[in-house]
mmCIF file of the N, C-alpha and C atoms, coordinates in Angstrom:
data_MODEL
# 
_entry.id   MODEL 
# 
loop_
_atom_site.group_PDB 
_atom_site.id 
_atom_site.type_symbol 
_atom_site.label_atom_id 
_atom_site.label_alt_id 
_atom_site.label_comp_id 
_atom_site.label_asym_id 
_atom_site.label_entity_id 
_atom_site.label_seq_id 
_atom_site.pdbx_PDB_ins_code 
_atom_site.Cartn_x 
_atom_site.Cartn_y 
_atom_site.Cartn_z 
_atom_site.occupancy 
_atom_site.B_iso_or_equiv 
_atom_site.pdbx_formal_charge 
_atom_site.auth_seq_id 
_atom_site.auth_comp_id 
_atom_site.auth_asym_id 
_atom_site.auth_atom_id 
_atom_site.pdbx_PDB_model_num 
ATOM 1   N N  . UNK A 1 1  ? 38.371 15.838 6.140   1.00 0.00 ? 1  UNK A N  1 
ATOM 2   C CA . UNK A 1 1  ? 37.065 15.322 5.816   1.00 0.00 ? 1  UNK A CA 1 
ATOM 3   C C  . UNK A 1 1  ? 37.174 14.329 4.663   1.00 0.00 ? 1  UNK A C  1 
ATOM 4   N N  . UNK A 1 2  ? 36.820 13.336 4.984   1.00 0.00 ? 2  UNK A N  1 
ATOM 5   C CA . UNK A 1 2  ? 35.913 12.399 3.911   1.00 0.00 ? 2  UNK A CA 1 
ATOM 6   C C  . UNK A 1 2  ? 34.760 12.556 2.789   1.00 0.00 ? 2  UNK A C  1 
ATOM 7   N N  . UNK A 1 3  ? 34.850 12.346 1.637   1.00 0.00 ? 3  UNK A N  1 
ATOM 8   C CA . UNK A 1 3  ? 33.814 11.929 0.842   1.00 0.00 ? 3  UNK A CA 1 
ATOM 9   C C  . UNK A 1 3  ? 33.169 11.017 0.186   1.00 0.00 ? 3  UNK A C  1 
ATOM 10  N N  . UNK A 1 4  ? 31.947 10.449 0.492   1.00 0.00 ? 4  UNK A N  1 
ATOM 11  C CA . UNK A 1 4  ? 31.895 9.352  0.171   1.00 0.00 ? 4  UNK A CA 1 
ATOM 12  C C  . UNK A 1 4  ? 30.818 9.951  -1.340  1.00 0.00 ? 4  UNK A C  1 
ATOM 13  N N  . UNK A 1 5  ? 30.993 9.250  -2.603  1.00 0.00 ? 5  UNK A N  1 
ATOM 14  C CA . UNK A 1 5  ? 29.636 9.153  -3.319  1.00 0.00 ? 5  UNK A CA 1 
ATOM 15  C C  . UNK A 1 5  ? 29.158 7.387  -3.617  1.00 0.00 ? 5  UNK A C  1 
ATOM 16  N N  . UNK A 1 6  ? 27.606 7.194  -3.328  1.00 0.00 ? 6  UNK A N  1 
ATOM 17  C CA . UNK A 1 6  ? 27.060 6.693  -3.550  1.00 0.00 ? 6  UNK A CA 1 
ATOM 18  C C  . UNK A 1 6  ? 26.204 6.783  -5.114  1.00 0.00 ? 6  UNK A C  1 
ATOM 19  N N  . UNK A 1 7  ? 25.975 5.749  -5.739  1.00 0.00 ? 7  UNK A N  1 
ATOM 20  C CA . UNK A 1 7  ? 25.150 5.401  -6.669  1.00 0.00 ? 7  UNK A CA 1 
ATOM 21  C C  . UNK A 1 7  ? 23.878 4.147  -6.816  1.00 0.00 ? 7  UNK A C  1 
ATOM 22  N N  . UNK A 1 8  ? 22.654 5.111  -6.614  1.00 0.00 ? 8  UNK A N  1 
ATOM 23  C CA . UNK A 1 8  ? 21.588 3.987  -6.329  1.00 0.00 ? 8  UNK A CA 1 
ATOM 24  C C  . UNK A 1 8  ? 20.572 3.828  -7.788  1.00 0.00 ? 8  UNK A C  1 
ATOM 25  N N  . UNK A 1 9  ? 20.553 3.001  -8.107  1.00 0.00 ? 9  UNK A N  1 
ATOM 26  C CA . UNK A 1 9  ? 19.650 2.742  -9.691  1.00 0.00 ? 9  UNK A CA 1 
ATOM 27  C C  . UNK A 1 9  ? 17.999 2.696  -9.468  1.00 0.00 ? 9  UNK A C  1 
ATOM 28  N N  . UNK A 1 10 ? 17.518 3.617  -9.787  1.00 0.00 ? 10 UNK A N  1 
ATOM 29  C CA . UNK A 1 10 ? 15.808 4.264  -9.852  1.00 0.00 ? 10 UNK A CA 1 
ATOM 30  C C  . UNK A 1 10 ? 15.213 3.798  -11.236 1.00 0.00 ? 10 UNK A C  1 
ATOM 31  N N  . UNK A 1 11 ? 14.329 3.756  -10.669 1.00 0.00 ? 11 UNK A N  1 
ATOM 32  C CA . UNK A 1 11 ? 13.239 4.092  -11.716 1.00 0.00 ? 11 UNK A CA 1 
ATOM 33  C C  . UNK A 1 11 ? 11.996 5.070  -11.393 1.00 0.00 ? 11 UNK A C  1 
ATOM 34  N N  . UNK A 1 12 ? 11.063 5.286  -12.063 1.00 0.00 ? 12 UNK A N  1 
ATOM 35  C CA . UNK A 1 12 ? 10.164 6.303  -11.998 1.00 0.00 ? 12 UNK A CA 1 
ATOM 36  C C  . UNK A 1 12 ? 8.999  5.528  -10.914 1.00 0.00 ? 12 UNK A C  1 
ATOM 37  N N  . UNK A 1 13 ? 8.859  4.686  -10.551 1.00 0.00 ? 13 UNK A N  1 
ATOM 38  C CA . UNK A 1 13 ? 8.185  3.913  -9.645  1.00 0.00 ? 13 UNK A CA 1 
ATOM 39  C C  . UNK A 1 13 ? 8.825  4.136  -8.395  1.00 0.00 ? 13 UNK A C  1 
ATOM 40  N N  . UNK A 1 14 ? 9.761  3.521  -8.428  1.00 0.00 ? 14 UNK A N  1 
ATOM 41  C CA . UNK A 1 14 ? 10.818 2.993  -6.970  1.00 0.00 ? 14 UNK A CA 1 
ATOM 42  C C  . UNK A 1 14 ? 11.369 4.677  -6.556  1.00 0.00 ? 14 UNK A C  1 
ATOM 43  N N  . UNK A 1 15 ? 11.432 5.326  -6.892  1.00 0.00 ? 15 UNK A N  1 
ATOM 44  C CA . UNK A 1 15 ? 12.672 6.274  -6.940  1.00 0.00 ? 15 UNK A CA 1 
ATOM 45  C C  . UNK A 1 15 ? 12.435 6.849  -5.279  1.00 0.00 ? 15 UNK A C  1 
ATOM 46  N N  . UNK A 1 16 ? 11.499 7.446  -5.270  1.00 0.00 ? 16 UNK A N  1 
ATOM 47  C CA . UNK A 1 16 ? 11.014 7.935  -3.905  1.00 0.00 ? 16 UNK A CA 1 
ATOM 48  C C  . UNK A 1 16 ? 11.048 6.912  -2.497  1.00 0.00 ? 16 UNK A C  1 
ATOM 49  N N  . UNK A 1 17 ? 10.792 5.760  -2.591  1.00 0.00 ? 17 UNK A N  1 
ATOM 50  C CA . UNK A 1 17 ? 11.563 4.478  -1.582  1.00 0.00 ? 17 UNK A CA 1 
ATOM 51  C C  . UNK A 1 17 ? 12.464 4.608  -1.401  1.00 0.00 ? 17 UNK A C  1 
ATOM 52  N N  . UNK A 1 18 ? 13.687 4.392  -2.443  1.00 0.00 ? 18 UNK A N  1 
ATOM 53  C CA . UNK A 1 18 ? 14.529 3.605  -2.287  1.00 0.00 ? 18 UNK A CA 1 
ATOM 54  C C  . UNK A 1 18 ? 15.403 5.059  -1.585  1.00 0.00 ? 18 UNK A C  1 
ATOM 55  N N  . UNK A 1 19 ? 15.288 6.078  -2.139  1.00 0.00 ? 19 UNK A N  1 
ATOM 56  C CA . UNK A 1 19 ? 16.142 7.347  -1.898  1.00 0.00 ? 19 UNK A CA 1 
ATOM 57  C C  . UNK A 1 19 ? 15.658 7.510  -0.196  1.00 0.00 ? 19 UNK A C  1 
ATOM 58  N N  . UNK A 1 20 ? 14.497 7.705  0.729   1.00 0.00 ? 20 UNK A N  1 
ATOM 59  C CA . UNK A 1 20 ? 14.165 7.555  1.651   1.00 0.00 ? 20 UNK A CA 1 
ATOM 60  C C  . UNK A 1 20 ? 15.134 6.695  2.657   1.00 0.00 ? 20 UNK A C  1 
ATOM 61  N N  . UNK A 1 21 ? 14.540 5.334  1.990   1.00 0.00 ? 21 UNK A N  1 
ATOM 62  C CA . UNK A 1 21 ? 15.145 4.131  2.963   1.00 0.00 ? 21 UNK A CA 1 
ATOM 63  C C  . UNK A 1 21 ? 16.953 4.545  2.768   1.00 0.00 ? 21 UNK A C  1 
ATOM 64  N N  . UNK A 1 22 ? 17.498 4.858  1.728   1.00 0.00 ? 22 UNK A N  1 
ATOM 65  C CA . UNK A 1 22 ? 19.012 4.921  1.873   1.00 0.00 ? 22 UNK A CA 1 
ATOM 66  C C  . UNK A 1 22 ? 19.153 6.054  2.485   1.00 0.00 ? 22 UNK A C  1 
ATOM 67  N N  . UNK A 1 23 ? 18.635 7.094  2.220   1.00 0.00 ? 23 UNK A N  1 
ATOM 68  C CA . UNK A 1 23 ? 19.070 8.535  3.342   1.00 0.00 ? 23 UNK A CA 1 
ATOM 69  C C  . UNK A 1 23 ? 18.791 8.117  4.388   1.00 0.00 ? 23 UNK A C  1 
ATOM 70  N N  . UNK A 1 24 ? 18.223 7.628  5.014   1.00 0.00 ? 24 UNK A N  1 
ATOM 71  C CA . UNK A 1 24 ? 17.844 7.166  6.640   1.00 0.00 ? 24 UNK A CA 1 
ATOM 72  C C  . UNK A 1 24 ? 18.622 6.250  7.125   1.00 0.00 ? 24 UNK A C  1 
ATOM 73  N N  . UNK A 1 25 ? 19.448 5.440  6.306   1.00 0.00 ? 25 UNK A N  1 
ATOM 74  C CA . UNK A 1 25 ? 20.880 4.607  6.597   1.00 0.00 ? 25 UNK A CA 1 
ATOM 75  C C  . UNK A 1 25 ? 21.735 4.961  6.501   1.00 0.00 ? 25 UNK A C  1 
ATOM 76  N N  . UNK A 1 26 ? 22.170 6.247  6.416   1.00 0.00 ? 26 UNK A N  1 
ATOM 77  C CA . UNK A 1 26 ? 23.484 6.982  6.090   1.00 0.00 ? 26 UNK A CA 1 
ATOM 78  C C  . UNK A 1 26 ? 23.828 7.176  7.774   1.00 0.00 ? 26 UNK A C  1 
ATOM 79  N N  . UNK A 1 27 ? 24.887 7.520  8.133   1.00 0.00 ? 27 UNK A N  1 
ATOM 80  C CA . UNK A 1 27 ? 25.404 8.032  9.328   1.00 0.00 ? 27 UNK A CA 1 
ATOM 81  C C  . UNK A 1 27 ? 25.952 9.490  8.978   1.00 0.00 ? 27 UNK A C  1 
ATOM 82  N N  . UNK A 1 28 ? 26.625 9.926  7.763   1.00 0.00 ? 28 UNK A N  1 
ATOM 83  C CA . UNK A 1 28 ? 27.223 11.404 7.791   1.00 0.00 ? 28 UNK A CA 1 
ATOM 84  C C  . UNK A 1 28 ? 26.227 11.978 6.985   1.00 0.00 ? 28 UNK A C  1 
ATOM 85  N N  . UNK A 1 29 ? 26.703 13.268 7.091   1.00 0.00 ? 29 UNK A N  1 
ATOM 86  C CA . UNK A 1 29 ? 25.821 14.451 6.417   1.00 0.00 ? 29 UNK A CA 1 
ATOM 87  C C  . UNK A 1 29 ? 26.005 14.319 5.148   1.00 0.00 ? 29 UNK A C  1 
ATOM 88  N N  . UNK A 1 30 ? 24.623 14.692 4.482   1.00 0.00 ? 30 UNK A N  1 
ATOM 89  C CA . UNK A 1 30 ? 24.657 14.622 2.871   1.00 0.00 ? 30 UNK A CA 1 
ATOM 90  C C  . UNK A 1 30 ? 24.623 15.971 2.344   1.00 0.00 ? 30 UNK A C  1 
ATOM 91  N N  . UNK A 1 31 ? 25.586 15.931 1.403   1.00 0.00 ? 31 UNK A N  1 
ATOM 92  C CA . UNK A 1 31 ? 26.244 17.270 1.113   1.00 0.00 ? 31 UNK A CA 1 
ATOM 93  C C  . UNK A 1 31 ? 25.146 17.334 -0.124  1.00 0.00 ? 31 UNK A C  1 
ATOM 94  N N  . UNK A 1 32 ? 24.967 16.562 -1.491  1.00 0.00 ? 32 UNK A N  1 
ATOM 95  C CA . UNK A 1 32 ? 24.313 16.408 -2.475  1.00 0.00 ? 32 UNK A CA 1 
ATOM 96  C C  . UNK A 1 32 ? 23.608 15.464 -2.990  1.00 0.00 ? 32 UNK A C  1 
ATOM 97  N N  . UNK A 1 33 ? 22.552 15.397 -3.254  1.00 0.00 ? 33 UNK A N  1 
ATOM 98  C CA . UNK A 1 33 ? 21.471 14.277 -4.785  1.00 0.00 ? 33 UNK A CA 1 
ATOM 99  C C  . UNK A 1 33 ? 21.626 14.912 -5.762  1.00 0.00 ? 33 UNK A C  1 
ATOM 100 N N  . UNK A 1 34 ? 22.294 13.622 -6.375  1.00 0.00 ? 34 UNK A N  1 
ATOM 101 C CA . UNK A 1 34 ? 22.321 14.193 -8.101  1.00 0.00 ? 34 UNK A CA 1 
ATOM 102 C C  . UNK A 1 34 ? 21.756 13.391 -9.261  1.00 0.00 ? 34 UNK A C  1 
ATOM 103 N N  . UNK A 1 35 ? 20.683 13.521 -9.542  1.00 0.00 ? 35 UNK A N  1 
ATOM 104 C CA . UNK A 1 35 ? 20.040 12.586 -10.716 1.00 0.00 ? 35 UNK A CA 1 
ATOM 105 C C  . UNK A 1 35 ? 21.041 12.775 -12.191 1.00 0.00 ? 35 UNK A C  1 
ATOM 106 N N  . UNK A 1 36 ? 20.975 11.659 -12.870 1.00 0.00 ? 36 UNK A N  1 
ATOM 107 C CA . UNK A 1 36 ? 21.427 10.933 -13.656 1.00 0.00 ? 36 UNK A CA 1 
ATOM 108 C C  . UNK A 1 36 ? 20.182 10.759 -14.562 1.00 0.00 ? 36 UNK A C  1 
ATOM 109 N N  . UNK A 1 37 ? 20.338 12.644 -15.415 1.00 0.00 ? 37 UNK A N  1 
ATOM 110 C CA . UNK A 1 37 ? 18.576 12.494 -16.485 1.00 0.00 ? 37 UNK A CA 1 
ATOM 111 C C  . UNK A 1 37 ? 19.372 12.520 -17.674 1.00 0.00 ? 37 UNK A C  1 
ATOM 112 N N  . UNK A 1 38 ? 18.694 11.112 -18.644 1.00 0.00 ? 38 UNK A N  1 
ATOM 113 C CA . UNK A 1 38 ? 18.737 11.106 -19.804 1.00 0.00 ? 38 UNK A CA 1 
ATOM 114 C C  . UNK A 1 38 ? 18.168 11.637 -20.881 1.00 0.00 ? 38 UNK A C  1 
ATOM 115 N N  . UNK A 1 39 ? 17.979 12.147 -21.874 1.00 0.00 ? 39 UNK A N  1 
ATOM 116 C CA . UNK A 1 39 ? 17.081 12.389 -22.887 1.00 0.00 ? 39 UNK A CA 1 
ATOM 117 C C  . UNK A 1 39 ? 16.514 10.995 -23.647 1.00 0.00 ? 39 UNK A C  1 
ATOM 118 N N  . UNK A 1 40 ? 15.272 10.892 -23.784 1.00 0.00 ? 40 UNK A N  1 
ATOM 119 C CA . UNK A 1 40 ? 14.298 10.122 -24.260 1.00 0.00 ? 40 UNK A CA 1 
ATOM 120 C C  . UNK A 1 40 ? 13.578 10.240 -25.275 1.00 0.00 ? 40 UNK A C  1 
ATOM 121 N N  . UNK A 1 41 ? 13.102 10.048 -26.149 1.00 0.00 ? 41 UNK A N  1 
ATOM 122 C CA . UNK A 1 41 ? 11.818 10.007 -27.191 1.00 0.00 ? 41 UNK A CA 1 
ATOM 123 C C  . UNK A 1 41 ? 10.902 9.369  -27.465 1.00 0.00 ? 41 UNK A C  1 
ATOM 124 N N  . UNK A 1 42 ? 9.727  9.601  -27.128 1.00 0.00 ? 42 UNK A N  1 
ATOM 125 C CA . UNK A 1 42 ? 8.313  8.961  -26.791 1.00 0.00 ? 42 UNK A CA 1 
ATOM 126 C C  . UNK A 1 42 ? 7.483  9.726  -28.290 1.00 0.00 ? 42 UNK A C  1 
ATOM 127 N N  . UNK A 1 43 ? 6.651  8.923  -28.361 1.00 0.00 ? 43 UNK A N  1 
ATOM 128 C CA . UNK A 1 43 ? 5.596  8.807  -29.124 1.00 0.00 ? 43 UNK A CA 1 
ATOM 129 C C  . UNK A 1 43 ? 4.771  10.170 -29.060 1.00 0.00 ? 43 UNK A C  1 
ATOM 130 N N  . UNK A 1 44 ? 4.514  11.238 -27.941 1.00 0.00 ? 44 UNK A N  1 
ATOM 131 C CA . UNK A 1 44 ? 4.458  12.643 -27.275 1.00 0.00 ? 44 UNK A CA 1 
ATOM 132 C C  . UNK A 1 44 ? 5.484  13.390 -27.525 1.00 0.00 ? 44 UNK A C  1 
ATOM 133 N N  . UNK A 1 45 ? 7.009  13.070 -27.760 1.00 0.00 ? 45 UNK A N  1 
ATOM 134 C CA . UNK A 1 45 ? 7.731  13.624 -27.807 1.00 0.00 ? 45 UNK A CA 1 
ATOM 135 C C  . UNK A 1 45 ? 9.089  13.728 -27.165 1.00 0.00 ? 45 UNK A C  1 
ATOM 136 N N  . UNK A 1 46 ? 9.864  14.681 -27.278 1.00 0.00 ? 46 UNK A N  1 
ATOM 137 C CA . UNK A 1 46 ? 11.193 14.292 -26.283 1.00 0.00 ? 46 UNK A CA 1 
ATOM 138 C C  . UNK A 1 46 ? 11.079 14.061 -24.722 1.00 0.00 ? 46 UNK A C  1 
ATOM 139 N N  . UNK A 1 47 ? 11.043 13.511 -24.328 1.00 0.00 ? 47 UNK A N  1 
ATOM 140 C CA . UNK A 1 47 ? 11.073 13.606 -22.660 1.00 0.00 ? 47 UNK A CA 1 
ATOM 141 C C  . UNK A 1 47 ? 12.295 13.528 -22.294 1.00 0.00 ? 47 UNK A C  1 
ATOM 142 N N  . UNK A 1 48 ? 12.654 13.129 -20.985 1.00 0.00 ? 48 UNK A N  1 
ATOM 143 C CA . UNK A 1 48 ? 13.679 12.990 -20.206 1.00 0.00 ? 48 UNK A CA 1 
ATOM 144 C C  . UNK A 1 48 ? 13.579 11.477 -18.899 1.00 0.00 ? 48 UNK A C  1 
ATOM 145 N N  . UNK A 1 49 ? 14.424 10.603 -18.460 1.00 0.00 ? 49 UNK A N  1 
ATOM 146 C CA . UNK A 1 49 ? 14.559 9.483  -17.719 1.00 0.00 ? 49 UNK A CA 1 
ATOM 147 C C  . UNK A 1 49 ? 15.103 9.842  -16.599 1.00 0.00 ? 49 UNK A C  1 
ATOM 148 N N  . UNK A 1 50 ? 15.088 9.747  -15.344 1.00 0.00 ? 50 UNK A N  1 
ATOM 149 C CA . UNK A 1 50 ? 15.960 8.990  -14.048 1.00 0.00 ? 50 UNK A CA 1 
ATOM 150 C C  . UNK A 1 50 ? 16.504 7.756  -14.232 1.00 0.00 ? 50 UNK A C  1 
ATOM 151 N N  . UNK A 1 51 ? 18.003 7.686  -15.015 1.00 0.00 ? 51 UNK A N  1 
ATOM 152 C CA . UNK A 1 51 ? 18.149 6.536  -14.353 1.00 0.00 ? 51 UNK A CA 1 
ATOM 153 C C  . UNK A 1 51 ? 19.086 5.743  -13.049 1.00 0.00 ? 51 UNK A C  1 
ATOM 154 N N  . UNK A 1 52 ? 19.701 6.925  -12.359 1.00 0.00 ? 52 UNK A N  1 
ATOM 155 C CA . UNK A 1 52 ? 20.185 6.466  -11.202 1.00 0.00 ? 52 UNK A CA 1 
ATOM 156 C C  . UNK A 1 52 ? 20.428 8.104  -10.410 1.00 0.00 ? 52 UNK A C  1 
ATOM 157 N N  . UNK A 1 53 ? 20.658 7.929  -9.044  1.00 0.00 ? 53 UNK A N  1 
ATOM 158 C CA . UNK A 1 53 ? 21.279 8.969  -8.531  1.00 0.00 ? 53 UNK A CA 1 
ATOM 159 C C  . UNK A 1 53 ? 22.354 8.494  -7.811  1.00 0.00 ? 53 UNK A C  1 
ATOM 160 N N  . UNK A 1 54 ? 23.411 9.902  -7.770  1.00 0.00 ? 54 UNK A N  1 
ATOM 161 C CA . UNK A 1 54 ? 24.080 10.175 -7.247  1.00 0.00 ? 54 UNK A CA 1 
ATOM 162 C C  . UNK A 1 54 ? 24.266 10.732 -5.549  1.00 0.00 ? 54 UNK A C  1 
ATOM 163 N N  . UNK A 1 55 ? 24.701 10.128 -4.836  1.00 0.00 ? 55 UNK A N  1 
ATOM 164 C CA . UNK A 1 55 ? 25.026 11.131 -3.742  1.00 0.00 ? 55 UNK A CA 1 
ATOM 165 C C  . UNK A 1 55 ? 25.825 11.210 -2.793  1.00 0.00 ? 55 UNK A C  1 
ATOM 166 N N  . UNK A 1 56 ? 26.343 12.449 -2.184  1.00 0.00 ? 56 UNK A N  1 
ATOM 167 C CA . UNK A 1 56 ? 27.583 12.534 -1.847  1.00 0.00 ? 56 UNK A CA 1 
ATOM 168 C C  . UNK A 1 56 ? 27.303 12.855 -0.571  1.00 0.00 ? 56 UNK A C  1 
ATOM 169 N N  . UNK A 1 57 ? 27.932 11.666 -0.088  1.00 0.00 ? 57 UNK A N  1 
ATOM 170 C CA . UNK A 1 57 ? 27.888 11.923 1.573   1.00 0.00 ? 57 UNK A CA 1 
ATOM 171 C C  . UNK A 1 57 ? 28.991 12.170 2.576   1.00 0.00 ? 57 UNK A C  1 
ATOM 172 N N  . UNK A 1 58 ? 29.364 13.220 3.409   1.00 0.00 ? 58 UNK A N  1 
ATOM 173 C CA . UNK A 1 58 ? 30.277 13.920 4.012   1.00 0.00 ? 58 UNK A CA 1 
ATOM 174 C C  . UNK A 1 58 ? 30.365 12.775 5.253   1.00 0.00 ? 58 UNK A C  1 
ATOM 175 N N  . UNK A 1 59 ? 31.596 12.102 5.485   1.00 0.00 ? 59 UNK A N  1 
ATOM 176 C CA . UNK A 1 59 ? 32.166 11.566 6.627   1.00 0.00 ? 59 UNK A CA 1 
ATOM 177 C C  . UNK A 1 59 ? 32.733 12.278 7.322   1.00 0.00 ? 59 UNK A C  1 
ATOM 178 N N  . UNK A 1 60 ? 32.266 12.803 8.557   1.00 0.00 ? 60 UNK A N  1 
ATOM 179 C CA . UNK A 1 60 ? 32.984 13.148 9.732   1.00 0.00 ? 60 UNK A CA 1 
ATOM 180 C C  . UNK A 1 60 ? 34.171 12.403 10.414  1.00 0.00 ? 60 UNK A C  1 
ATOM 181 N N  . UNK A 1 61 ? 35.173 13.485 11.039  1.00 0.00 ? 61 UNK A N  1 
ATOM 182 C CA . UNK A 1 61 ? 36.037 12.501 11.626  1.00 0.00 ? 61 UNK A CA 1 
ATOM 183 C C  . UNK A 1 61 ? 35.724 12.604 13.107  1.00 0.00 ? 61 UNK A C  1 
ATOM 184 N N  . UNK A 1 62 ? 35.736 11.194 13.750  1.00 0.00 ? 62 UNK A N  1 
ATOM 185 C CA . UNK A 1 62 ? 34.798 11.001 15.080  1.00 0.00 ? 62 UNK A CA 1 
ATOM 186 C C  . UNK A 1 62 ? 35.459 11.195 16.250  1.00 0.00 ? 62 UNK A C  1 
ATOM 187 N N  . UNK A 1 63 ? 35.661 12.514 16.984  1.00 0.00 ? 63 UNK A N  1 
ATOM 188 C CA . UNK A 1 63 ? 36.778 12.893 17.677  1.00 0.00 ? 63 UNK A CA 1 
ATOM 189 C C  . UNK A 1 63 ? 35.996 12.211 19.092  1.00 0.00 ? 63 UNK A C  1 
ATOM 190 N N  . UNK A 1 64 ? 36.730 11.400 19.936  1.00 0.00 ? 64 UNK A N  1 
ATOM 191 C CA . UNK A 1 64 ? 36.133 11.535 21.563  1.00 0.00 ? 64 UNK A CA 1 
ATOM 192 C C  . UNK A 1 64 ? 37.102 12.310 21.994  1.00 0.00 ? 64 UNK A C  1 
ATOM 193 N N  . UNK A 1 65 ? 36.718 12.974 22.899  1.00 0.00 ? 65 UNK A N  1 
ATOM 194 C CA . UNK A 1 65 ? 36.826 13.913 23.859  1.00 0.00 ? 65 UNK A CA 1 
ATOM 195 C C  . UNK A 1 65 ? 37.150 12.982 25.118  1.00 0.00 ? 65 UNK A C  1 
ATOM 196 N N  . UNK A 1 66 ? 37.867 12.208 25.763  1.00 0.00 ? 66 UNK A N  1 
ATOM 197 C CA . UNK A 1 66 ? 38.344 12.227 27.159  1.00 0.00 ? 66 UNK A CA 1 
ATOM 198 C C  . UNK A 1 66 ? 38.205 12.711 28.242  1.00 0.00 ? 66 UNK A C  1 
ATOM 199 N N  . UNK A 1 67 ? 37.281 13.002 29.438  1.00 0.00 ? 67 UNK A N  1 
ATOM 200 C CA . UNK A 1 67 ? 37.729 13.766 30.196  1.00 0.00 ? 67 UNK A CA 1 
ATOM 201 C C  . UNK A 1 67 ? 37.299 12.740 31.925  1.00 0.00 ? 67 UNK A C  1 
ATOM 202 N N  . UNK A 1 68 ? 38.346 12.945 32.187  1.00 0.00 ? 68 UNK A N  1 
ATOM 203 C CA . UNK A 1 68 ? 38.117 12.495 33.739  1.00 0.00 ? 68 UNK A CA 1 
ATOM 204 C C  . UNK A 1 68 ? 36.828 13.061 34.688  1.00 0.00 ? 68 UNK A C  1 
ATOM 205 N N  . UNK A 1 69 ? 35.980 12.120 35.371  1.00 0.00 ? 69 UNK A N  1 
ATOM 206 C CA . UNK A 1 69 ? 35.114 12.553 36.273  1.00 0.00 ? 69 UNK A CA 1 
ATOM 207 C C  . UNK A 1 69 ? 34.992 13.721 37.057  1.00 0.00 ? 69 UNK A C  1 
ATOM 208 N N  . UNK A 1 70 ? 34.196 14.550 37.019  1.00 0.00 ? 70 UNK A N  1 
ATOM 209 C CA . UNK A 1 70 ? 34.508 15.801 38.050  1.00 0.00 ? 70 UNK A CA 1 
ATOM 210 C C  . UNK A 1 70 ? 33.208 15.214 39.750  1.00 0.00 ? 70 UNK A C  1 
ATOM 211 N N  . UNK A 1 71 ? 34.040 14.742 40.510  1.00 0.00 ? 71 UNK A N  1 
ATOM 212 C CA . UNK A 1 71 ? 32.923 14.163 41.217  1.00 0.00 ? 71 UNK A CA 1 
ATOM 213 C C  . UNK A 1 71 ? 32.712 14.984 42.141  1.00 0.00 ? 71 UNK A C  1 
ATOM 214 N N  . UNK A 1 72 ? 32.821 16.364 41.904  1.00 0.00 ? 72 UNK A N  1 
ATOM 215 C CA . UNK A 1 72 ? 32.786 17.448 43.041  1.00 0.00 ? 72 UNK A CA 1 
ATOM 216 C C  . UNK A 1 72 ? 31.479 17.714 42.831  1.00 0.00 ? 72 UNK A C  1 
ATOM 217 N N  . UNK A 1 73 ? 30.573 17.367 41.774  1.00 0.00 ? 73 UNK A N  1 
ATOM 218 C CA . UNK A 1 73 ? 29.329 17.980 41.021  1.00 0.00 ? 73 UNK A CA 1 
ATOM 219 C C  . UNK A 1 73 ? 28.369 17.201 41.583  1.00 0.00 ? 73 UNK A C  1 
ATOM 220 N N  . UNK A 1 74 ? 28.639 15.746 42.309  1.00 0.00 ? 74 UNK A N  1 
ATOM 221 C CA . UNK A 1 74 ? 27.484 14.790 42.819  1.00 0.00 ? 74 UNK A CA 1 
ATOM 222 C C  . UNK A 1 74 ? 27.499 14.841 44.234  1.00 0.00 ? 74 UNK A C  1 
# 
């Protein structure tokens, strides 16, 4: 097996798009999303940021199978 990780750069606007539209372009199975949270300090207090995620997507290896016609079946 293959692993691929991807890194896509969010913000608190975009984040929910962009993660959508790229999971729906993947071809292998996604093993994990991993946000990339910073600590922040606002005027309210400490918060926390998104600023990119992570994710790790499982490549299959693409076996064909071969098999000669069984034309006894038509």
């Amino acid at each position: 097996m293959k692993y691929i990780v991807h890194r896509i750069d969010v913000n608190k606007d975009n984040m929910q798009e962009k993660l959508e539209l790229f999971l729906n372009s993947l071809n292998g199975e996604v093993i994990s999303v991993l946000p990339n949270v910073r600590p922040t300090f606002q005027l309210m207090g400490p918060t926390a940021k998104v600023d990119f995620l992570l994710i790790v997507e499982k490549k299959g290896v693409l076996r064909i199978r071969r098999k000669s016609p069984n034309y006894d079946d038509l």
